[in-house]
C-alpha positions in Angstrom: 21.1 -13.9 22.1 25.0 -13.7 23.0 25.0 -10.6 21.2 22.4 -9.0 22.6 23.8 -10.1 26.3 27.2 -8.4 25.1 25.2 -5.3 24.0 23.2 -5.0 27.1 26.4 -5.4 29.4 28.0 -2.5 27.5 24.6 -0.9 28.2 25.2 -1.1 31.9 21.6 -3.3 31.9 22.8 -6.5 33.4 22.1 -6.2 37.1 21.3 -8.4 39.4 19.1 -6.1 41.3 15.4 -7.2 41.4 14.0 -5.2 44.3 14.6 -1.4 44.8 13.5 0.7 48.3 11.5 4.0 47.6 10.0 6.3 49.7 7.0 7.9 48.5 5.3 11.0 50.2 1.6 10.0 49.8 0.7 13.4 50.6 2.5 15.3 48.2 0.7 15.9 44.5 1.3 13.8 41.7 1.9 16.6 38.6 4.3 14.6 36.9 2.0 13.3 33.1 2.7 10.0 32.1 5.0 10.2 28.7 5.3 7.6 26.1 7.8 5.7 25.3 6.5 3.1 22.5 8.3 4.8 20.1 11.8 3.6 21.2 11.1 0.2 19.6 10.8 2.1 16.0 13.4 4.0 17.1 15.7 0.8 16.9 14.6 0.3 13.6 15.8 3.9 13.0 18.8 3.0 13.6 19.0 -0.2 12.4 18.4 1.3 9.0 21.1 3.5 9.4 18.9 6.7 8.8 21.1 9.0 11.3 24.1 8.8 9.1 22.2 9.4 6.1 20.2 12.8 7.7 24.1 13.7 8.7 25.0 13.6 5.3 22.4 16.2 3.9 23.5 19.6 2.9 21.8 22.1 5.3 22.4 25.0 7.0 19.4 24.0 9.7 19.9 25.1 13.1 17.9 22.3 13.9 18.6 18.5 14.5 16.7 17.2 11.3 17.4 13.7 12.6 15.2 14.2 15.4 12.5 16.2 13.6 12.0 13.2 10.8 11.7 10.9 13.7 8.9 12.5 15.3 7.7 13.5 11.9 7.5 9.0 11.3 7.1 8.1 14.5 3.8 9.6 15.0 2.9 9.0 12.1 2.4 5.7 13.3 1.4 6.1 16.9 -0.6 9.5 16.8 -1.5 10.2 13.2 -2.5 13.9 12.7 -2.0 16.8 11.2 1.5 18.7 11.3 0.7 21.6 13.7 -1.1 18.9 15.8 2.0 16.4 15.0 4.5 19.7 16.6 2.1 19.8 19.9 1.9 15.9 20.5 5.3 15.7 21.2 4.9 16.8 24.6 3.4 13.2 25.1 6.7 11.4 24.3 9.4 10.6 26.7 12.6 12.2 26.3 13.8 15.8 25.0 12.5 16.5 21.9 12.0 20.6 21.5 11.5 20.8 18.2 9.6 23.6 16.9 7.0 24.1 14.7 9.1 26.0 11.5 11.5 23.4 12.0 8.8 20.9 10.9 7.6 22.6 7.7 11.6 23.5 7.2 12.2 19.9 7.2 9.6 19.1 4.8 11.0 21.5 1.9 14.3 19.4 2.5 12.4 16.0 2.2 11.4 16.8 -1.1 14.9 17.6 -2.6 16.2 14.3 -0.9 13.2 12.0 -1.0 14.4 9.6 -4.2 17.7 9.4 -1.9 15.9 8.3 1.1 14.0 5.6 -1.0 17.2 4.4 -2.6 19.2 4.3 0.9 16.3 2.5 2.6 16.6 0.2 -0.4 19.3 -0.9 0.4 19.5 -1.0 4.1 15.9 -3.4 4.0 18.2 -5.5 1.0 21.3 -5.9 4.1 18.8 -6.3 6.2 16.0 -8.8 4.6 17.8 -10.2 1.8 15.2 -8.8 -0.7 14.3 -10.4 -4.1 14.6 -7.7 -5.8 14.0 -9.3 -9.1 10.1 -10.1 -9.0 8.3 -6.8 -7.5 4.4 -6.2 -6.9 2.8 -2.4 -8.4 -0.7 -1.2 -7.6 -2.1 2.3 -7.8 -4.6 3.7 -5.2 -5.6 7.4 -4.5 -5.5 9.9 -1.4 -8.0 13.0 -1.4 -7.3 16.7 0.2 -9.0 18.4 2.6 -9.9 21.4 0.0 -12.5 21.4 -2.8 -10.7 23.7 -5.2 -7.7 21.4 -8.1 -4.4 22.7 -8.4 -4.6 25.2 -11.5 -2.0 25.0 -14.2 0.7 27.2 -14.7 0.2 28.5 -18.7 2.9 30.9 -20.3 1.8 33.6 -22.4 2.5 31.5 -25.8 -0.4 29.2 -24.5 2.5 26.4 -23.2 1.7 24.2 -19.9 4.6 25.0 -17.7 3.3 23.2 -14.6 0.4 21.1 -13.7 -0.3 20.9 -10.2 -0.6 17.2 -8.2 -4.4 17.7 -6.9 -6.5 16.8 -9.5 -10.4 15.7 -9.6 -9.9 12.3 -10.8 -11.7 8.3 -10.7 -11.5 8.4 -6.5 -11.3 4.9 -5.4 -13.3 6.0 -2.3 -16.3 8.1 -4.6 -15.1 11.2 -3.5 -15.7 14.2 -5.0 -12.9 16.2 -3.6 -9.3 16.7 -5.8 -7.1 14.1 -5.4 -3.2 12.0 -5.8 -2.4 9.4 -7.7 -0.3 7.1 -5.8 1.7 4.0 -7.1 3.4 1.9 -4.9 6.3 -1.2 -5.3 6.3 -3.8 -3.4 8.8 -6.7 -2.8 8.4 -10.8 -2.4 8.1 -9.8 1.8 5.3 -7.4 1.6 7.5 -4.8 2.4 7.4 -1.3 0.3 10.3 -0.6 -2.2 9.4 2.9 -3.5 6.8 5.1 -4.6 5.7 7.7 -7.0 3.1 10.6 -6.9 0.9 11.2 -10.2 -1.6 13.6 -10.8 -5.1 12.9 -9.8 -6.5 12.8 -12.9 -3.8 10.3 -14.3 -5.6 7.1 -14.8 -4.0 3.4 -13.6 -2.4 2.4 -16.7 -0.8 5.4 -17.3 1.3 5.5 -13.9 2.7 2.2 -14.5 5.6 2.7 -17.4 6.8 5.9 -15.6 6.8 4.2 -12.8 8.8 1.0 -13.7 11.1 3.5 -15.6 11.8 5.0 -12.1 12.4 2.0 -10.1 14.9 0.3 -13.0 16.6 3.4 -12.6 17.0 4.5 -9.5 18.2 1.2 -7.7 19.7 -0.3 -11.2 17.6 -3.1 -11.8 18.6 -4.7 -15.0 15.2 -6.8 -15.4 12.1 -7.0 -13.5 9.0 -9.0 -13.4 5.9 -6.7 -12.4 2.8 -8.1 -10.6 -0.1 -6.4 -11.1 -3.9 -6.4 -11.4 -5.5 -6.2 -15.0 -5.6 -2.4 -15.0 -2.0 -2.6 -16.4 -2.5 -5.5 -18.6 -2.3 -2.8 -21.9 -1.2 -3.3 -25.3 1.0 -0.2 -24.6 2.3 -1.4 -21.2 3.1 -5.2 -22.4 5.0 -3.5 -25.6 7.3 -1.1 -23.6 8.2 -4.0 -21.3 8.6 -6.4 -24.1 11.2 -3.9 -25.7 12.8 -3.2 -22.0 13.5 -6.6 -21.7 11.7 -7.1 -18.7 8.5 -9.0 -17.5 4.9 -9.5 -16.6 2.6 -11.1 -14.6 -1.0 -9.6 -14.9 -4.2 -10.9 -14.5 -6.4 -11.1 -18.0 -10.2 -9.8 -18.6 -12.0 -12.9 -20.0 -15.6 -11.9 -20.2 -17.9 -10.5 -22.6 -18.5 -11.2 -25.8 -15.9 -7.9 -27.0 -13.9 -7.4 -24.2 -12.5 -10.9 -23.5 -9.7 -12.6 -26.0 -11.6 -15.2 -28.4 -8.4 -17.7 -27.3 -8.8 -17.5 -23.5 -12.2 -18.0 -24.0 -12.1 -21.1 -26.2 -10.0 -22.4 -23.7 -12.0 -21.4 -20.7 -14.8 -23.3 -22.4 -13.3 -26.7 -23.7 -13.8 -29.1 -21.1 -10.2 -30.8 -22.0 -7.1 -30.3 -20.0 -8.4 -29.4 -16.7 -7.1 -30.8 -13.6 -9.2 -30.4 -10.3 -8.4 -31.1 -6.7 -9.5 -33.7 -4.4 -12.7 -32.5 -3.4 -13.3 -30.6 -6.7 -13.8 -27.3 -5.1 -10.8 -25.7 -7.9 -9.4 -26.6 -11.0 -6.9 -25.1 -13.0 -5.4 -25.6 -16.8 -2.3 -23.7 -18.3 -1.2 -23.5 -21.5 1.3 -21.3 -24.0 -0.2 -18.8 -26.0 1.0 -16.7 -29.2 0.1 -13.4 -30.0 0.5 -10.0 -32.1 0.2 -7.0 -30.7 -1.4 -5.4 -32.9 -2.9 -5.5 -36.5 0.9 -4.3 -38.1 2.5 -6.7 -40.2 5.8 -5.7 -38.4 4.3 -6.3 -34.8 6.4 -8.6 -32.9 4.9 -12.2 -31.8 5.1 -12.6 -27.8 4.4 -15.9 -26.3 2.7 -15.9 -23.1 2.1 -18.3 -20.7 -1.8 -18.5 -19.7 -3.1 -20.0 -16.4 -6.6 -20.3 -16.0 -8.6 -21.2 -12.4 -11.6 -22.4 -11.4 -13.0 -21.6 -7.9 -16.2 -23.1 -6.8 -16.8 -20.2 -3.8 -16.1 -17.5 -6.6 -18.4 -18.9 -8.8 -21.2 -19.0 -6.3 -20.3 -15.6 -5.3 -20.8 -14.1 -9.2 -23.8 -16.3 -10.0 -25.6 -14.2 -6.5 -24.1 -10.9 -7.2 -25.4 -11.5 -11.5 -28.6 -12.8 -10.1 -28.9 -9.7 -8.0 -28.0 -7.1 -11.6 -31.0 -9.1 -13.2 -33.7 -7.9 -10.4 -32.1 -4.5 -10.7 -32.6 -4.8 -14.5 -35.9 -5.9 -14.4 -37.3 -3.0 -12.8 -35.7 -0.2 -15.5 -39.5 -0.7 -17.4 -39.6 3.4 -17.9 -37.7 4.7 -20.4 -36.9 7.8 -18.5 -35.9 5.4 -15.2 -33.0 3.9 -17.7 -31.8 7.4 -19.2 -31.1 8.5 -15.5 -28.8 5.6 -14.6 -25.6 4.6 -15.9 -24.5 1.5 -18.6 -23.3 -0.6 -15.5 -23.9 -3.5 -13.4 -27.6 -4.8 -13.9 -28.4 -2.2 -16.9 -25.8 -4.5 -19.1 -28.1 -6.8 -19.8 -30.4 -4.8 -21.2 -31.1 -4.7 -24.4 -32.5 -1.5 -26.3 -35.0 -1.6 -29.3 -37.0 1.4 -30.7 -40.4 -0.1 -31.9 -43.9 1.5 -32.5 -46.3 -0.6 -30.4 -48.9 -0.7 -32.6 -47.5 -1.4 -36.0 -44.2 -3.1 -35.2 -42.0 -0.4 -36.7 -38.7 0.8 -35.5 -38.9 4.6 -34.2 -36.1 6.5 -32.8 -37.8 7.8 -29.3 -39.9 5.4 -28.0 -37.2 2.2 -26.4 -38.8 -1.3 -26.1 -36.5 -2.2 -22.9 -36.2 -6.2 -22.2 -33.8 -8.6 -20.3 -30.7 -9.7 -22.7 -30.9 -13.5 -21.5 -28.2 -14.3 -24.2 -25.7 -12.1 -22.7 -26.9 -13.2 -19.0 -26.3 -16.7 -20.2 -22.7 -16.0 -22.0 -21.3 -14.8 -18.7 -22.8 -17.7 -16.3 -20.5 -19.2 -18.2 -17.3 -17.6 -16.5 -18.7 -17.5 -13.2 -15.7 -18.8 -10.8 -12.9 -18.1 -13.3 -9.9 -15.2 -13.0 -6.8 -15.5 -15.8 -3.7 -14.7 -15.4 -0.8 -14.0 -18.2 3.0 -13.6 -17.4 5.6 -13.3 -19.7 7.5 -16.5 -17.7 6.4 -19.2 -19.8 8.9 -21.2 -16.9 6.8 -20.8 -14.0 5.1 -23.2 -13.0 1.7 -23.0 -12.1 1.6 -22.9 -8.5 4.5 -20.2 -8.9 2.2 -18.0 -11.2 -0.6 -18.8 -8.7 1.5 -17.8 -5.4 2.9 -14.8 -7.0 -0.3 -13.5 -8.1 -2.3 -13.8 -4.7 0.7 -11.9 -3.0 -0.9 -9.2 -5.0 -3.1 -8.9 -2.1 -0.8 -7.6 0.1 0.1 -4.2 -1.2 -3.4 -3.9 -0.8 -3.4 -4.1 3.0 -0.5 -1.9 2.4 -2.8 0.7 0.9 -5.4 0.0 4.0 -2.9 0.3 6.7 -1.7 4.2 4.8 -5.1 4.9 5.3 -6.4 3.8 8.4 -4.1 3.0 10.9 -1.5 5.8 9.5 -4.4 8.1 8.2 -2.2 9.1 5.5 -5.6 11.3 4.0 -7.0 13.6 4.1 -3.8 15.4 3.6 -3.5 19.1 5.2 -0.6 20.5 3.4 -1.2 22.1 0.1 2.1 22.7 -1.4 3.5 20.2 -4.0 6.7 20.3 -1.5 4.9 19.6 1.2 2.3 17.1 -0.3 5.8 15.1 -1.7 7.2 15.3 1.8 4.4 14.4 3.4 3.7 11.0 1.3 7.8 9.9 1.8 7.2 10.2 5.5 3.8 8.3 5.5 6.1 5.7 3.0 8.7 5.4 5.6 5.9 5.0 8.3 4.8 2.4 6.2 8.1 0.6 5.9 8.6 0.5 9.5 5.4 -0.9 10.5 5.8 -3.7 7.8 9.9 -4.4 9.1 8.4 -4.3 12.7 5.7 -7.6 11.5 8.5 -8.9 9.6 11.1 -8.9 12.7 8.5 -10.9 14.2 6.9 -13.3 11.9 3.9 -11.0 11.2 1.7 -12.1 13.9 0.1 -8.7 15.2 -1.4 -6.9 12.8 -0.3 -2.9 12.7 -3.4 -2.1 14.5 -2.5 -4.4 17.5 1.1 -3.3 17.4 0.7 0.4 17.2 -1.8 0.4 20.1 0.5 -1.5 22.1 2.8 0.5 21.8 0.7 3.5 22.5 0.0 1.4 26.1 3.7 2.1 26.7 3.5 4.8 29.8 6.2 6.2 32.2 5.4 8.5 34.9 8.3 10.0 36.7 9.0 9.1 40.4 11.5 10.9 42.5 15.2 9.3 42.8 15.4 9.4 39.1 12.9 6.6 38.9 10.2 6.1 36.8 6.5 3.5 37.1 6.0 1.6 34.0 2.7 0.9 32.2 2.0 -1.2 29.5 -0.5 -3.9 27.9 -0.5 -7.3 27.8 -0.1 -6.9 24.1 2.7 -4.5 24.8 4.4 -7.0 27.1 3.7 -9.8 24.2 5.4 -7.2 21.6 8.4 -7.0 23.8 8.5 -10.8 24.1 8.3 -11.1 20.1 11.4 -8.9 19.9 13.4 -10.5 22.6 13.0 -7.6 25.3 13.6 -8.7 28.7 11.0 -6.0 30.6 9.1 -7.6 33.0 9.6 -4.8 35.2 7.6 -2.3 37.6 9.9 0.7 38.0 12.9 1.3 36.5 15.9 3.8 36.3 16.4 7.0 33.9 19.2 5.4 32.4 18.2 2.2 32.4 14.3 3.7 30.4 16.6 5.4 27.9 18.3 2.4 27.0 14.9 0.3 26.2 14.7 -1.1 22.9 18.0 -0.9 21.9 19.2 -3.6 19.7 16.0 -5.3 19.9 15.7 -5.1 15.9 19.0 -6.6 15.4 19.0 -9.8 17.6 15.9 -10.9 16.5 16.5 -12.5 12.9 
């Protein structure tokens, strides 16, 4: 708080003043719009992370300030999502001079893409001064964004028949079932739920397959010498857990258990024995953990890893499978016509179906006519799971609450991916050049970033979607005198509270408005 006092006094915004004398003509017309100024609290963070120095640095021969055209470029990202033409006319809404013109957007977006591993590695290490980041355990997850086109990105073939370039936008397995082409997007996250980096793939790159380019990246670029990846079991390969066995690094994935083929016979011995578990006081979860061996693969030369396994019981989860399995069965037992079974696909209720060709009459197998019936044996072999997830990690020091914590954190690059695409409405995406798409994602990334530093500065109680429209509520309108009226919300007024803002104010000066915010970030942790 001292500091902040000594900042503000440098400020000139220690006064003493608390009541000011205007004189308003009632009769003259009020043509002055209200402007926002929300966006000076991000604008702290801007600074904060030291971004204006690094723009400085860039190589350019722009007769444009490309500090200022990021910032609007993030900024309303956040508070006014849209596309980039509607991006250029929206900043007529904001307080303060702005001017920036439309080439100078899509100019700055050809730069972006040159610089934007620099920009992830300097953020890196502005959110490490500033949060004291564990940069040793990291969360990775994989989600998709679609385009507002219907036509892929075609290769690039020379005339020898080579592939010389494959375009980004790609028809691919869209996590929201949507036909259109598609970016793969994988994401890092650290111990604070704050993003560390990210990496575009092409849509029709599968989850797995993103992840060792991925980790190769991130060692990389910010010199990691060993890392522990979280992840779901989409990762949890053969190939994936070999590459980061030779790179030295480490694991923790959760591990497909059920089915009679797809689960390990190990885990599933153990899931089963009734020894070892140990359940909490009202017997609503249970857990066991033990230390597994394993081969890789069938080669006499593949290396043994050891593995530490941690399997839970939940008794919500289990009630939760036994409905939605109860649910597949009716489904099932309505696929009677054989031609009603063709038409839908091997999943949900359709698994436990089992498939015989049999004459009718004289008992005989025949290879067109399907005697379709209820597999109750493979019905009954997966009640048995019911309430049970696995997880494997490489750490066979953890402890079990450790493994347990890290893994349920998983959740939160999740909501990372929700946020991208609601509040920040990172898709559909406009631009269509691999430039431009790259540029556009960093600055939905840095959006991202300062959203999730803005809930850590203060202790994540609003969620983004209460912050963002608070600040939104944050209206000027110009009076005469150089003065301004204020409008906000009471969740702006709480926002300013969180971050140590003294604004319980009506009017205020010009110089005093353009000083708002400042150093709010710094004083608050």
């Amino acid at each position: 708080m001292l500091e902040r006092l000594k900042q503000e006094a440098k400020a000139g915004l220690l006064t003493e003043d608390t009541k000011i004398h205007l004189t308003l003509d009632l009769l003259a017309p009020m043509n002055e719009p209200d402007k926002s100024y929300g966006w000076m609290i991000l604008d702290d963070i801007f600074e904060e992370l030291r971004l204006p120095n690094f723009m400085k640095q860039l190589k350019t021969n722009a007769k444009f300030d490309v500090t200022k055209v990021l910032k609007l470029l993030v900024f309303q990202r956040i508070l006014k999502p849209d596309s980039k033409f509607a991006t250029f006319e929206s900043q007529e809404d904001l307080f303060g001079d702005w001017d920036i013109s439309l080439n100078a957007i899509y100019r700055l977006l050809d730069k972006l893409n040159e610089v934007k591993d620099d920009i992830q590695l300097h953020l890196h290490q502005e959110i490490s001064r500033l949060t004291n980041r564990e940069g040793r355990l990291v969360f990775y997850d994989v989600t998709n964004y679609y385009f507002e086109t219907d036509i892929p990105d075609e290769e690039e073939v020379s005339e020898d028949g080579e592939v010389l370039k494959v375009g980004l936008r790609r028809r691919g397995p869209s996590k929201e079932h949507r036909p259109k082409p598609i970016v793969q997007l994988g994401l890092f996250m650290d111990t604070n739920g704050i993003p560390i980096s990210y990496k575009l793939f092409r849509g029709n790159q599968t989850d797995p397959v993103t992840y060792l380019p991925a980790v190769e990246e991130v060692r990389k670029q910010f010199g990691i010498e060993r890392i522990v990846v979280v992840a779901d079991k989409a990762m949890n390969s053969k190939t994936n857990v070999s590459a980061m066995l030779e790179q030295g690094d480490g694991w923790l994935f959760s591990q497909k258990h059920r089915g009679k083929r797809g689960g390990p016979k190990d885990i599933q011995e153990k899931i089963l024995d009734s020894e070892g578990w140990h359940f909490n006081t009202d017997e609503t979860f249970a857990k066991k953990s033990y230390i597994r061996e394993r081969k890789l693969s069938t080669r006499k030369d593949s290396p043994v890893i050891r593995e530490k396994v941690l399997i839970t019981w939940n008794q919500k989860y289990e009630a939760r499978e036994r409905i939605r399995r109860e649910g597949a069965l009716e489904y099932a037992s309505k696929l009677t016509n054989a031609e009603l079974f063709r038409q839908t696909s091997k999943k949900g209720g359709k698994k436990y179906l089992d498939l015989t060709y049999v004459d009718k009459e004289t008992g005989e197998i025949k290879p067109f006519s399907p005697l379709i019936r209820i597999d109750q044996e493979q019905a009954e072999f997966d009640a048995l799971f019911d309430g049970i997830h696995v997880i494997v990690t490489s750490e066979i020091e953890m402890s079990d609450e450790a493994i347990l914590d890290s893994y349920q954190q998983l959740g939160k690059i999740e909501d990372c991916f929700r946020v991208t695409k609601t509040e920040l409405e990172s898709r559909p995406v406009y631009v269509w050049t691999e430039k431009h798409i790259e540029a556009h994602f960093l600055t939905c990334f840095m959006a991202l970033i300062f959203i999730r530093l803005l809930q850590y500065r203060t202790d994540w109680i609003m969620s983004p979607e209460r912050m963002i429209r608070a600040m939104n509520s944050a209206k000027v309108t110009r009076l005469q005198d150089d003065y301004y009226r204020l409008q906000e919300s009471p969740d702006m007024q709480e926002l300013n509270k969180l971050l140590g803002i003294d604004w319980n104010r009506g009017f205020v000066k010009h110089e005093e408005l353009k000083n708002y915010a400042k150093y709010s970030y710094t004083t608050r942790k």
